[in-house]
Structures are given as structure tokens and as C-alpha cells.
Backbone and ligand atoms as CSV (ligand in chain L), in Angstrom:
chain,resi,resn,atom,element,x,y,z
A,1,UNK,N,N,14.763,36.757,40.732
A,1,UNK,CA,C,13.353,37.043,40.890
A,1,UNK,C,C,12.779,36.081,41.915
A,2,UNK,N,N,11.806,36.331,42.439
A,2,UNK,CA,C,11.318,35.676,43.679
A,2,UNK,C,C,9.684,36.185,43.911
A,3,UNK,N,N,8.911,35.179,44.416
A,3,UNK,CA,C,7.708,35.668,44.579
A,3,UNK,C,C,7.364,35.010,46.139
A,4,UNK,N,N,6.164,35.192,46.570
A,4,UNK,CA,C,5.519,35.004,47.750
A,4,UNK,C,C,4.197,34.382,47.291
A,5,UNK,N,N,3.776,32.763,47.797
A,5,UNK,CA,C,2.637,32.177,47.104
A,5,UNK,C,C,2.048,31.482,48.726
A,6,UNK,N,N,0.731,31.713,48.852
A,6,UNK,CA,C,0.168,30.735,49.751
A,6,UNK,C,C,-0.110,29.914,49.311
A,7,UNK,N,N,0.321,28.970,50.799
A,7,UNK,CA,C,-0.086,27.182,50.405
A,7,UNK,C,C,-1.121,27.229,51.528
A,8,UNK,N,N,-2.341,26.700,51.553
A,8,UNK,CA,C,-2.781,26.443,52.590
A,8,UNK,C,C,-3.187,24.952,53.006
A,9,UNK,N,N,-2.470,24.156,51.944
A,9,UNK,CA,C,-3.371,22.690,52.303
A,9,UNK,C,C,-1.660,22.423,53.483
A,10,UNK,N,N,-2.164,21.490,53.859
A,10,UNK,CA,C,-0.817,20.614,54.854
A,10,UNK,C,C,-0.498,19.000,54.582
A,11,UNK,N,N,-1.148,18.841,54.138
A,11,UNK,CA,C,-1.272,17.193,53.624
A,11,UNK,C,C,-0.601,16.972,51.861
A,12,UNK,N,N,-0.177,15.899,51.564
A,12,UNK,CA,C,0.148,15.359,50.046
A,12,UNK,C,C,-1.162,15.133,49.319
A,13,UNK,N,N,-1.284,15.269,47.505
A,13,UNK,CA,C,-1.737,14.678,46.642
A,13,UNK,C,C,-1.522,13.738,45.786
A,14,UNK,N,N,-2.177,12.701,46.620
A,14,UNK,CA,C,-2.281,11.112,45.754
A,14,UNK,C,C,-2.371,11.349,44.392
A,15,UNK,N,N,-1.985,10.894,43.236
A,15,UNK,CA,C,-1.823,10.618,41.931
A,15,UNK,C,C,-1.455,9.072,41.824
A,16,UNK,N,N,-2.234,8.848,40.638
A,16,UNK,CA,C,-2.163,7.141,40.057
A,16,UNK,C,C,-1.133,7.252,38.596
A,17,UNK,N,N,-0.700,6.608,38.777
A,17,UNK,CA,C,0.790,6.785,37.792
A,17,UNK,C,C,1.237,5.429,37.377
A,18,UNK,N,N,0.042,4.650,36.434
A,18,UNK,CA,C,0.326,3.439,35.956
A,18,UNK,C,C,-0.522,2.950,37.323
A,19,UNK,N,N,0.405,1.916,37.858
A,19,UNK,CA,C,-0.149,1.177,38.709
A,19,UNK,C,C,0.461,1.345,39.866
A,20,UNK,N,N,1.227,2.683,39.669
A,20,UNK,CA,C,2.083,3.394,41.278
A,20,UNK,C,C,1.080,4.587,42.157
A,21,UNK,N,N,1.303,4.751,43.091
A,21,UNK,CA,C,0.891,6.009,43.431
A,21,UNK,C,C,2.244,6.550,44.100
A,22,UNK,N,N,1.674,8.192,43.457
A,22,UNK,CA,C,3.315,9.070,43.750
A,22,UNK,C,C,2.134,9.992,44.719
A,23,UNK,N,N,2.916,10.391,45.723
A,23,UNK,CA,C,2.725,11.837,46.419
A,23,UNK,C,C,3.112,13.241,46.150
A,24,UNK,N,N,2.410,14.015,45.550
A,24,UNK,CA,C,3.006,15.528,45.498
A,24,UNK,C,C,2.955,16.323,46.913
A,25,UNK,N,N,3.369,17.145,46.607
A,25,UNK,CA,C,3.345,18.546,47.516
A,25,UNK,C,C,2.513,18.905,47.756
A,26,UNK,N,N,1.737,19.335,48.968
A,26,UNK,CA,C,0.420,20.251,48.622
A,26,UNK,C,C,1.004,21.456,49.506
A,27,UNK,N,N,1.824,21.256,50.617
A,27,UNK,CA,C,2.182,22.124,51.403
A,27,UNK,C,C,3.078,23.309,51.282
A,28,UNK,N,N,4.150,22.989,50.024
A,28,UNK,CA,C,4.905,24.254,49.643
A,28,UNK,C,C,6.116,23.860,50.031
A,29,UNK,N,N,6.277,22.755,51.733
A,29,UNK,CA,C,7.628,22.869,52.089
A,29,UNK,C,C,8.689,21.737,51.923
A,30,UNK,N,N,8.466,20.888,50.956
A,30,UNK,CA,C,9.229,19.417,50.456
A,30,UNK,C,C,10.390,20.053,49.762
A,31,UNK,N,N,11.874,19.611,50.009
A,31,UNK,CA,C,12.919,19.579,49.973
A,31,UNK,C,C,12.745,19.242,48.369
A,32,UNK,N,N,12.274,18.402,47.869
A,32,UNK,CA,C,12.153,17.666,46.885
A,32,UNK,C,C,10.840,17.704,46.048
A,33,UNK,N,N,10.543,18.972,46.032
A,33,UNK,CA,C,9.272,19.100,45.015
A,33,UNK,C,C,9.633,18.669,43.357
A,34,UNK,N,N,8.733,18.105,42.940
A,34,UNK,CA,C,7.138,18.150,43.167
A,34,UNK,C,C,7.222,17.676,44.455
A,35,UNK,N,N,7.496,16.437,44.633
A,35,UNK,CA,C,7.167,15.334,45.803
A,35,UNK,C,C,7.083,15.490,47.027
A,36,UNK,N,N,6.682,14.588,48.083
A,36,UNK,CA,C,6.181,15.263,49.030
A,36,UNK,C,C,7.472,14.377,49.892
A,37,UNK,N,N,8.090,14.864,51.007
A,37,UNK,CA,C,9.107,14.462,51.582
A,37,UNK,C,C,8.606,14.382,52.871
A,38,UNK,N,N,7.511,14.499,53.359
A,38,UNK,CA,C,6.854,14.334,55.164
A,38,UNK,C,C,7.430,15.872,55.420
A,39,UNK,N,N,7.829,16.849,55.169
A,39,UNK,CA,C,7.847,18.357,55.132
A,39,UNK,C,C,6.747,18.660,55.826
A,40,UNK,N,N,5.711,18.046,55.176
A,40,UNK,CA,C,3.684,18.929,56.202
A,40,UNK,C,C,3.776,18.810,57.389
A,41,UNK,N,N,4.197,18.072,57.917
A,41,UNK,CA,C,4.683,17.883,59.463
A,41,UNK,C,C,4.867,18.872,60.151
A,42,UNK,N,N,5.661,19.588,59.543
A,42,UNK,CA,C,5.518,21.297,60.541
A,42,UNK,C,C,4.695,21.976,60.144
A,43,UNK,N,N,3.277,22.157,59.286
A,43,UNK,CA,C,2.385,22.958,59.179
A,43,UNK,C,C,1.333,22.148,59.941
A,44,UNK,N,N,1.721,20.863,60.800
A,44,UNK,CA,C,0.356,20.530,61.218
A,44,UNK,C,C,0.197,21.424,62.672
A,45,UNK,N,N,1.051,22.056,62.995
A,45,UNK,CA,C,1.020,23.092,63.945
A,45,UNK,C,C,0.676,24.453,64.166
A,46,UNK,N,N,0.079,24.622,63.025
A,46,UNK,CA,C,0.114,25.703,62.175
A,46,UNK,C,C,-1.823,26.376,62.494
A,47,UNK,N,N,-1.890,27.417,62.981
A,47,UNK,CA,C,-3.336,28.055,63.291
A,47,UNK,C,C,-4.194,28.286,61.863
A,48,UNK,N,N,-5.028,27.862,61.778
A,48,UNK,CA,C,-5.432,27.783,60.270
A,48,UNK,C,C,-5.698,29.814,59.927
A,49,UNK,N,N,-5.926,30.337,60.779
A,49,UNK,CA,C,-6.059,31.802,60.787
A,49,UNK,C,C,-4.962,32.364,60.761
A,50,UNK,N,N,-3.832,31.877,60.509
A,50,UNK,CA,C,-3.016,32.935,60.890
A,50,UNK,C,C,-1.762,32.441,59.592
A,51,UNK,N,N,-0.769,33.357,59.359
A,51,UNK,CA,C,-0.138,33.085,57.908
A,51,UNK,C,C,1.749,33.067,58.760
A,52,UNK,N,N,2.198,32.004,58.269
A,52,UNK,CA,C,3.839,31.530,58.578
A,52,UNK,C,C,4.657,31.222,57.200
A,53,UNK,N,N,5.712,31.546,57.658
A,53,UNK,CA,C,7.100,31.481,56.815
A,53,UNK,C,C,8.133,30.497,57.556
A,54,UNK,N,N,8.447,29.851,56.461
A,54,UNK,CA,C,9.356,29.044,57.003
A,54,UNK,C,C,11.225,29.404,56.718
A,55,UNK,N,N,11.928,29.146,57.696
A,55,UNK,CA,C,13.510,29.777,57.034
A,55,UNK,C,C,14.141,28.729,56.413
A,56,UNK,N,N,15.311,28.430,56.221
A,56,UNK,CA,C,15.781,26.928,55.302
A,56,UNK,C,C,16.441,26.025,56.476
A,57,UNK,N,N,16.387,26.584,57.500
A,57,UNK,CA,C,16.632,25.411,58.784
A,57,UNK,C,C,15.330,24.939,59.337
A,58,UNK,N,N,14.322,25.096,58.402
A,58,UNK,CA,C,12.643,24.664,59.139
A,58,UNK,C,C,12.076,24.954,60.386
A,59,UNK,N,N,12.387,26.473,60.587
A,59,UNK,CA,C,12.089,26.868,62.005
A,59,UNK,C,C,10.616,27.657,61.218
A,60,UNK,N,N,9.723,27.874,62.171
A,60,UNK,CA,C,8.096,28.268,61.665
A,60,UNK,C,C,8.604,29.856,62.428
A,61,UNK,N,N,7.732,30.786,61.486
A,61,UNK,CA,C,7.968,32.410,61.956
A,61,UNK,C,C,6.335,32.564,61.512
A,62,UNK,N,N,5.700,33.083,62.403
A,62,UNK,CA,C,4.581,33.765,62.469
A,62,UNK,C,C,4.563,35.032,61.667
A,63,UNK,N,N,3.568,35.423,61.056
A,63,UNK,CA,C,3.507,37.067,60.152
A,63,UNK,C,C,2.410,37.481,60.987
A,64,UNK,N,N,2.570,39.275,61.256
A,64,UNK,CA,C,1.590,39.950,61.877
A,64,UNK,C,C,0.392,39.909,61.439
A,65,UNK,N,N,0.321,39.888,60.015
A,65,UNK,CA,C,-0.790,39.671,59.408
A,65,UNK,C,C,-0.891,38.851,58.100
A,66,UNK,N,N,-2.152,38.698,57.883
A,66,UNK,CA,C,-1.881,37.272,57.161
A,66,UNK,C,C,-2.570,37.189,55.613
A,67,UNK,N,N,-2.298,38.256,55.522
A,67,UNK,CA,C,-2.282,39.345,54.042
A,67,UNK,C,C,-3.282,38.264,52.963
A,68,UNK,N,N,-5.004,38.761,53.162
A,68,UNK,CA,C,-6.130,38.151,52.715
A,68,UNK,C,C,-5.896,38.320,50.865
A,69,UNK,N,N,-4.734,38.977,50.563
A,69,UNK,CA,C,-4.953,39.021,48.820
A,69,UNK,C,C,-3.948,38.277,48.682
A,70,UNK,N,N,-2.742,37.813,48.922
A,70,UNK,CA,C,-1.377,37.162,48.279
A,70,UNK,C,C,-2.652,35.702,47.461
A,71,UNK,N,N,-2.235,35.712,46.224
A,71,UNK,CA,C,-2.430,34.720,45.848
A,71,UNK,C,C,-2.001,33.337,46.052
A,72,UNK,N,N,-3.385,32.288,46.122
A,72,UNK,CA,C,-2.852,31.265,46.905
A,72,UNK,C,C,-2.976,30.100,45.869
A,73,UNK,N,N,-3.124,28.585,46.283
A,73,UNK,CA,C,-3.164,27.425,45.679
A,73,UNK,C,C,-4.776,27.335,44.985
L,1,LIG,S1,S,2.770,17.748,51.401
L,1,LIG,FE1,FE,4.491,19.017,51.313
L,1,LIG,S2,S,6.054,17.799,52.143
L,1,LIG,FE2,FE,4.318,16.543,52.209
């Protein structure tokens, strides 16, 4: 089973964890979720109008359209 989810943030979420701070994911593309692995890095290239897929060699693919219902974050 498999689904399709928009991420639209590009940046990590700070969390206080005792007296640590951990980084999550906000972007969708960390190797190592939850956590955030510097992955956002290739969405900072990213047209805020327009909707991309990424393949598992981290190459960015543009979609024709950028489908206003897929449920997002
Ligand atoms: S926020 Fe996703 S890898 Fe950093």
C-alpha cells in the first residue's frame, strides 16, 4: 500500500527534549525520519506554486499540475 502526501514546509521542527533539541522533518525527504538529515536542501529550489516528486537518487521531477486537493501537512 502506498499513498501520495504533500509536504509543503522545507525547513526542520525544533523540539525541546529535556535539555536537547532534536530536529524533525518538516520536508518529507530525510533518509532518516522522523529526523531531519539536511534532505530540505533540495526543496529550497523548489517554486512555491508548483508541486515535485522526488526519485530515491534525489533527482527533483516537476508535476504538470499540482493537484490543489491531495492532502497535505
Ligand atoms: S526538514 Fe526534511 S530533511 Fe530537513
Amino acid at each position: 500500500m502506498a499513498r501520495i502526501v504533500k509536504f509543503v514546509r522545507a525547513a526542520p521542527i525544533a523540539v525541546s527534549v529535556g535539555r536537547e533539541t532534536k530536529y524533525l522533518c518538516g520536508c518529507g525527504l530525510s533518509a532518516i525520519h522522523p529526523y531531519c538529515d539536511g534532505s530540505h536542501e533540495l526543496a529550497t529550489l523548489e517554486d512555491p506554486g508548483k508541486l515535485y516528486w522526488y526519485d530515491t537518487d534525489g533527482n527533483c521531477h516537476e508535476l504538470p499540475d499540482n493537484f490543489h486537493k491531495i492532502r497535505g501537512e
